[in-house]
C-alpha positions as CSV (number, residue, x, y, z in Angstrom):
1,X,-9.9,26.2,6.1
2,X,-8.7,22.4,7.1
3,X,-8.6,19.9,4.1
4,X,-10.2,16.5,5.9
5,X,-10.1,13.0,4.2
6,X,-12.0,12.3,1.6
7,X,-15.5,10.6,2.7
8,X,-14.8,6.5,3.1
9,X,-11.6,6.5,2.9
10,X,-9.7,6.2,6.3
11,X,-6.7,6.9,7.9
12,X,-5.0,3.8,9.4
13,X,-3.0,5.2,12.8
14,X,-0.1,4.1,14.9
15,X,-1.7,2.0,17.5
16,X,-4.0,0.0,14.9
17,X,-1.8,-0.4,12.2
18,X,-0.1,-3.0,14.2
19,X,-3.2,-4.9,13.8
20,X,-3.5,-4.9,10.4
21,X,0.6,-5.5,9.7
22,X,0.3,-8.5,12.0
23,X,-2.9,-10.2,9.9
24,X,-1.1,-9.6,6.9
25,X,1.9,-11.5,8.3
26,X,0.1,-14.1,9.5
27,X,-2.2,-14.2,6.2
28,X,1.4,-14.3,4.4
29,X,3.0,-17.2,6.7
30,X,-0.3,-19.1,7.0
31,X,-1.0,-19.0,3.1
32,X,2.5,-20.1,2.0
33,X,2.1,-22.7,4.4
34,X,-0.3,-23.9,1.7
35,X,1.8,-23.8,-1.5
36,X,0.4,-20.3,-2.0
37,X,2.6,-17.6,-3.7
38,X,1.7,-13.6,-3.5
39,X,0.7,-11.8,-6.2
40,X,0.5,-7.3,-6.3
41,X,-2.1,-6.2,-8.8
42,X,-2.2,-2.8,-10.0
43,X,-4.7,-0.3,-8.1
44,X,-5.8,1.0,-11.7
45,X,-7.2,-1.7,-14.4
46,X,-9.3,-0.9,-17.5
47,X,-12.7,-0.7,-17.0
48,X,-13.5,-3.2,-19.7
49,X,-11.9,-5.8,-17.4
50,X,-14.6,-5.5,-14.6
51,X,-17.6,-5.1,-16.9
52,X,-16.4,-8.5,-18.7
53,X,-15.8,-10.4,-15.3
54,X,-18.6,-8.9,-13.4
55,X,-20.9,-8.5,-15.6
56,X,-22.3,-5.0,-17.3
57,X,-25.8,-4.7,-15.7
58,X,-24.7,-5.7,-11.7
59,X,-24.4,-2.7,-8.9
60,X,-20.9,-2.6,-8.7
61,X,-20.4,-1.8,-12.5
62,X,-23.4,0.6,-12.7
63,X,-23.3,2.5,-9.5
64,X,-20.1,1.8,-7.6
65,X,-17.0,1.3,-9.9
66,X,-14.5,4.7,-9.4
67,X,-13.7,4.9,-13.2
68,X,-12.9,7.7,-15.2
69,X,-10.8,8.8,-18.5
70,X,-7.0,9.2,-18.3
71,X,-5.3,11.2,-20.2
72,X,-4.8,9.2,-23.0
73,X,-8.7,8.9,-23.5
74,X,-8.3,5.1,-22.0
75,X,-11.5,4.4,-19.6
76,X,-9.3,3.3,-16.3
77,X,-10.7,1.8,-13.1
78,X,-9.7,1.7,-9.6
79,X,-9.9,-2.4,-8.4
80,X,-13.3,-3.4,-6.8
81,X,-12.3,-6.9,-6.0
82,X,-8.9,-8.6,-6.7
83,X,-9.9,-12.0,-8.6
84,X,-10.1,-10.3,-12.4
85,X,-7.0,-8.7,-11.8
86,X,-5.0,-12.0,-10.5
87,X,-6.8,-13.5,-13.9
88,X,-5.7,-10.9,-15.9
89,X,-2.2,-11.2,-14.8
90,X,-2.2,-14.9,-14.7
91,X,-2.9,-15.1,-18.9
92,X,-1.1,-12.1,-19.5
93,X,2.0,-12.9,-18.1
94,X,1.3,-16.5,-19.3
95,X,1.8,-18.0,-15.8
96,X,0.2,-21.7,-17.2
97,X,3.3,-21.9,-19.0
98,X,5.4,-22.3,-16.3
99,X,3.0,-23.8,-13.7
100,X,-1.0,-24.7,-15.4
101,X,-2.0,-24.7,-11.7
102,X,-1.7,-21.1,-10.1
103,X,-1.7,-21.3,-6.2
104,X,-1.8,-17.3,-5.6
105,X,-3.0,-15.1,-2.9
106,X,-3.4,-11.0,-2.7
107,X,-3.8,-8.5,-0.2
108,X,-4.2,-4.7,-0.4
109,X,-7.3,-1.9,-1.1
110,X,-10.1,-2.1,-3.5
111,X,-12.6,1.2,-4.4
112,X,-16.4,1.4,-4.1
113,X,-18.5,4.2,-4.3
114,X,-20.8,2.7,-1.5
115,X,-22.8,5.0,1.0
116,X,-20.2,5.0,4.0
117,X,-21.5,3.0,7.1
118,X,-20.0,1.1,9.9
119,X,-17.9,-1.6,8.3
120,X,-18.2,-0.6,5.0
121,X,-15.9,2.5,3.6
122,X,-15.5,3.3,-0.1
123,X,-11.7,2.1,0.6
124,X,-11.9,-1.1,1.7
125,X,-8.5,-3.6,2.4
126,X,-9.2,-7.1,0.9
127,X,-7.3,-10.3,1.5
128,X,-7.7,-13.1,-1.2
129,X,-6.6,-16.7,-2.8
130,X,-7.2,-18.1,-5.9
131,X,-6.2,-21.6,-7.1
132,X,-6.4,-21.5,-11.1
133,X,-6.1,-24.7,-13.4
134,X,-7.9,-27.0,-11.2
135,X,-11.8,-28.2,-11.5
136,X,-11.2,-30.4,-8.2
137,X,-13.7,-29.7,-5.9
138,X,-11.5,-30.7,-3.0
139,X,-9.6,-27.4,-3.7
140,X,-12.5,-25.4,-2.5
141,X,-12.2,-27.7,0.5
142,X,-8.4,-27.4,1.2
143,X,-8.9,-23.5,0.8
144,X,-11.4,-23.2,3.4
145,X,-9.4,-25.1,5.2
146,X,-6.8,-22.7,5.0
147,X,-8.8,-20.3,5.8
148,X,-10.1,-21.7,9.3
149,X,-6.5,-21.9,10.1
150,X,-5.7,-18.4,9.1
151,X,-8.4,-17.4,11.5
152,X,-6.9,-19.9,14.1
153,X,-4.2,-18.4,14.4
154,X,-5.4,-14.7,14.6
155,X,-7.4,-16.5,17.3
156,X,-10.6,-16.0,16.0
157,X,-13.4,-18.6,15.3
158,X,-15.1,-16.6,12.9
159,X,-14.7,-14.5,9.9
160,X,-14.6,-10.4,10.3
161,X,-14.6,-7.0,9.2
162,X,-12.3,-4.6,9.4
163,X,-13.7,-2.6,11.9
164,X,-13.6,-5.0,14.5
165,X,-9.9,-5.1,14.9
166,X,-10.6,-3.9,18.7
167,X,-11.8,-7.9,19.2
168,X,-8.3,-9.4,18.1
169,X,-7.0,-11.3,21.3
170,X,-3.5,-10.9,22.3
171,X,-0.6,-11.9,19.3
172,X,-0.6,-15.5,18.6
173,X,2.5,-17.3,18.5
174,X,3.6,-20.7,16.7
175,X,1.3,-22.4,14.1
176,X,-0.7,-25.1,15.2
177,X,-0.1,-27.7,12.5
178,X,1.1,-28.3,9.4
179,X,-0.2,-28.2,5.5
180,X,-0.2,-30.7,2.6
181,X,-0.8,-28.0,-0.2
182,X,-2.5,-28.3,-3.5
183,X,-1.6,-31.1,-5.4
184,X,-4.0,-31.3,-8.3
185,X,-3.4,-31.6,-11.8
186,X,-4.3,-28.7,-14.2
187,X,-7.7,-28.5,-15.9
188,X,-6.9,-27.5,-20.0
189,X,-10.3,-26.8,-20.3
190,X,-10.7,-24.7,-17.8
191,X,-7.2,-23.0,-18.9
192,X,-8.7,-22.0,-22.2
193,X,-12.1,-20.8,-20.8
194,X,-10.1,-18.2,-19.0
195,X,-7.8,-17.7,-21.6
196,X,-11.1,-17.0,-23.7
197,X,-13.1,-14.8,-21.3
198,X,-11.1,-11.7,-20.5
199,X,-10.4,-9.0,-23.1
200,X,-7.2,-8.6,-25.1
């Protein structure tokens, strides 16, 4: 009998994949454009990480988190999102030592146990930035800023999903214009907040 894929989680073929390596090229050039540096978070985090950032009693730590026991008896989870991980690494690696602002982006898969439907798999491949250190609200704006050119230069005037790959225009070339970055100065307070609200 043939083994098929596991339910949600897809195969990414020669003939697409080309799509997806060139938005994470451009996400790459774009973003570092924008003083952004990339960060690779583990696939596997402990569970007590999601339940303290999300929050114990919401859908994606009750119903939709893939966690289980290792074999060391330690209650391990696959990633749902990206931004406790790039906390977690940011204190734990004491990152505000050698820069209190954090300009860092991510890319890669995250895991929920969703029902499977168009656009939504239990696999899904998330691309995201965080600014840490900094209670500016002007960083929001210069982030969504980036963003709008990220999708400018995919050629798109709107965000999407996944599944619409088959809409990206033809490749892009060049960049359009420049970037100033983020130059803000750190938030202490905000520092230790962080510091204080993930587990040891």
């Amino acid at each position: 009998m043939a083994i098929n894929g596991v339910k949600g989680f897809n195969d990414i073929l020669p003939g697409e994949v080309e799509k997806w390596q060139h938005i994470e090229a451009t996400a790459r050039r774009v973003f570092e454009l924008y003083g952004l540096s990339e960060i690779r978070i583990p696939i596997l985090e402990k569970t007590e990480l999601f339940c303290r950032s999300i929050g114990d009693a919401t859908d994606i730590v009750e119903k939709e988190m893939y966690s289980f026991e290792d074999k060391g008896g330690n209650r391990v989870t696959m990633r749902p999102e990206g931004t406790a991980s790039v906390m977690r690494a940011f204190i734990e690696h004491k990152m505000h030592a050698i820069d209190p602002v954090a300009r860092l982006y991510y890319m890669g898969p995250m895991f929920r146990y969703e029902r499977p439907q168009k656009g939504r798999y239990r696999q899904f491949h998330q691309i995201g930035a965080e600014v840490t250190g900094v209670a500016a609200p002007t960083v929001d704006a210069q982030v969504l800023t980036m963003l709008s050119h990220f999708f400018a230069e995919l050629g798109l005037d709107e965000p999407f999903a996944a599944d619409q790959l088959a809409r990206l225009p033809r490749l892009p070339t060049g960049l359009s214009r420049g970037a100033q970055g983020f130059p803000f100065e750190p938030d202490r307070a905000a520092l230790r907040g962080l510091r204080s609200s993930l587990p040891d």
